[in-house]
N, C-alpha and C positions, 0 to 999 in steps of 0.2 A: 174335599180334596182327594186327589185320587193318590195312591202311595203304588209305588212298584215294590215286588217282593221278591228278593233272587233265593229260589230253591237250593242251589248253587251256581259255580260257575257257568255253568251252561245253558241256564235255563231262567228267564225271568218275567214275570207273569204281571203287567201294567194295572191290573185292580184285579186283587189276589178275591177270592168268592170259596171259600170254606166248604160252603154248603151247593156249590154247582154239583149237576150231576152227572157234564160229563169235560172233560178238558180237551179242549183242541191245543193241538202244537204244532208251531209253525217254524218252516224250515224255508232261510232266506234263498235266492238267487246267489249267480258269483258277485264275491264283493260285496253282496248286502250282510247286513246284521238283524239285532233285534227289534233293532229302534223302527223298520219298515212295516213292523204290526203293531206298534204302542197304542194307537187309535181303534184298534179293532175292536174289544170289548163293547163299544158304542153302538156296534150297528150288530152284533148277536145276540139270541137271547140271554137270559140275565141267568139262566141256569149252565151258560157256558163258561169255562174260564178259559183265556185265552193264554196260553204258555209260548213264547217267542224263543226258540234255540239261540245262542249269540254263541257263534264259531271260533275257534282260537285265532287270533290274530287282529280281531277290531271289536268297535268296540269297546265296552267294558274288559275287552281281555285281550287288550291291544298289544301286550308285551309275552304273549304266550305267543308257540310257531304255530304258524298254520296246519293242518294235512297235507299231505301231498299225494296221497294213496285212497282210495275208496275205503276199502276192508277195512282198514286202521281206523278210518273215522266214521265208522259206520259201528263200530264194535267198541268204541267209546261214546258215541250217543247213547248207544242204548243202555250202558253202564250210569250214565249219568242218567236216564233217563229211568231208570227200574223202583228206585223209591215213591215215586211218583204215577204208577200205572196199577196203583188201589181202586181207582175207579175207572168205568169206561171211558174210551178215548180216542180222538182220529185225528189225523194226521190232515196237514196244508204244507204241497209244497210247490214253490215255485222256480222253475228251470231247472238249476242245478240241484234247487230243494227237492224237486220232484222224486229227480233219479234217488238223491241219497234217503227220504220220506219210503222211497218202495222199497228198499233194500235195509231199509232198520227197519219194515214191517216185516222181511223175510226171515232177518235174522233174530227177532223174536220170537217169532214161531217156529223155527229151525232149533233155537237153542233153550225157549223156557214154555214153547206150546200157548204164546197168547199173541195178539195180533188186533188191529185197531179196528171197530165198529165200522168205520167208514175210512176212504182211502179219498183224499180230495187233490190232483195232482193239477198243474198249470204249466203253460207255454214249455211244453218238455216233448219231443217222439218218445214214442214208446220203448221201453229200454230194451227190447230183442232187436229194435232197428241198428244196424252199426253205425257210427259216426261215417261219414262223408266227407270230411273237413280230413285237411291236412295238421297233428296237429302245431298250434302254436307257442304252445305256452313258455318252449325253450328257446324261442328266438330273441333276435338282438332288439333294444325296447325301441327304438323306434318302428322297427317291420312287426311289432310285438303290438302297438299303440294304432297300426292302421289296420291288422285285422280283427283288433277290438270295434274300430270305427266301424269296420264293413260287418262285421256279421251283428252288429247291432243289439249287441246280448252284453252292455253296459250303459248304464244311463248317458246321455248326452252331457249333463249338466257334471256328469262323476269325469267326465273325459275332458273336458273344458277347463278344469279347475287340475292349473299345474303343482299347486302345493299336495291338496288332496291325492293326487295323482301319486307323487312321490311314497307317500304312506298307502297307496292302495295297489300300486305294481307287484311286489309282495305277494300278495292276500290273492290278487289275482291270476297270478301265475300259479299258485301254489291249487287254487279253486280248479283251474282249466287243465292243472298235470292230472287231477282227482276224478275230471271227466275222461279226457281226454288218453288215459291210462286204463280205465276201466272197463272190463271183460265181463261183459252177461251170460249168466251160466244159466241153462233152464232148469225152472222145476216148478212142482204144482203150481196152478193159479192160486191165489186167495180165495180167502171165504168171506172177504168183507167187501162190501160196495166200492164200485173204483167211479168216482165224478172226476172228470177229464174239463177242463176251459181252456181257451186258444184264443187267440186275438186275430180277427178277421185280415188288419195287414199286416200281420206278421213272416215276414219273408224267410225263415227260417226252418218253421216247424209249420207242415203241411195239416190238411185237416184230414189226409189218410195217413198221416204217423200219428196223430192223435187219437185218429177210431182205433188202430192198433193196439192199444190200450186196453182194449175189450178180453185179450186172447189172458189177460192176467187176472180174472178173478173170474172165480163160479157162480158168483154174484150177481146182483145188476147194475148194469154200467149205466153212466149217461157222460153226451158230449154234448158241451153247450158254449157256442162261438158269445165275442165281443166285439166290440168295437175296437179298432188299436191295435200299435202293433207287439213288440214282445212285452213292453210294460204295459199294457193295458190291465195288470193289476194297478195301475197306480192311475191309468187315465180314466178307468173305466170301474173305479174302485166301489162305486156305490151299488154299482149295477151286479159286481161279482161276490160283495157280502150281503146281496138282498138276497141268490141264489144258495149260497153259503149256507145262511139263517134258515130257509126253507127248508135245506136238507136236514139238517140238525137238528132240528127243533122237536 
């Protein structure tokens, strides 16, 4: 039987591995939580542990606020995150995980000089790109709820479900003020491998905002498409932790 084990609040790792030698940590999309990697462990080597972030507001920590600001929650990851960066470690992040995964790697190295083996980012442009979008997050919920539908950067089945919906307006506004507020400042690339995935129909993020990506590390990059369109972590999920496993291993 497999036992999940919370480090703390923020952090909880679905079959905890003592003896792994290196910990991946994974940083949801807007609106998602931890529970979108509980299954991961399955398909990585058995010397990986898998650490899932679960963000204030759902969740296990469904009565805490949200962020509403990058910096603040970027500078609280890494807080919660520092007892646990004893051994080597890389970063998964997807959309929203992306942007905030690149920015607790800077603020690492900015503020205690350590930074993740490998950088593995997903369905995100590259954060020097500026947003495009007008944005939404302070609109009235209904014109709130159709440019969730149009830019397709919430699950269908999460949009459908008006209870759900209720409990995740919140979470989601607060996720899109956090994008959508957010100011890229330059400075050095990294020193760690940046792996880039994109979902082939994905209508949102181009596969030249994804090579973009390249301009952030001293490293070696790769971009490697999917099938699917922004979730294709999820439709295409075998295919993107066979590639995952490869790099890590």
């Amino acid at each position: 039987m497999t036992h999940t084990q919370t480090f703390n609040d923020w952090i909880t790792c679905p079959k905890p591995n003592p003896q792994a030698k290196l910990r991946l940590f994974c940083f949801p999309y807007a609106g998602g939580a931890a529970w979108n990697f509980r299954t991961w462990h399955s398909n990585l080597p058995t010397n990986v542990e898998v650490c899932a972030l679960e963000l204030p507001g759902r969740g296990t920590r469904i009565l805490s606020s949200p962020f509403t600001r990058m910096e603040l929650l970027v500078k609280a990851i890494a807080i919660a995150l520092q007892p646990y960066l004893d051994k080597p470690f890389a970063f998964f992040g997807h959309s929203m995980g992306a942007l905030v995964s690149f920015e607790v790697s800077r603020f690492l190295r900015r503020e205690w000089g350590i930074f993740p083996v490998h950088l593995f980012v997903s369905g995100r442009r590259a954060p020097q790109i500026p947003n495009s979008h007008a944005p939404i997050y302070d609109l009235q919920e209904t014109e709130f709820l159709e440019k969730l539908r149009a830019f397709n950067g919430t699950p269908a089945e999460v949009l459908e479900h008006k209870e759900l919906m209720e409990l995740m307006i919140p979470i989601l506004r607060a996720d899109f003020a956090v994008l959508e507020t957010y100011l890229y400042t330059p400075e050095p690339p990294l020193a760690c491998p940046i792996a880039v995935f994109g979902g082939l129909q994905d209508r949102d993020v181009s596969g030249i905002e994804l090579e973009a990506w390249r301009e952030q590390t001293h490293d070696s990059f790769q971009l490697q498409m999917f099938p699917g369109d922004h979730f294709f972590l999820h439709s295409a999920r075998s295919l993107l932790l066979q590639s995952l496993a490869q790099q890590i291993s």
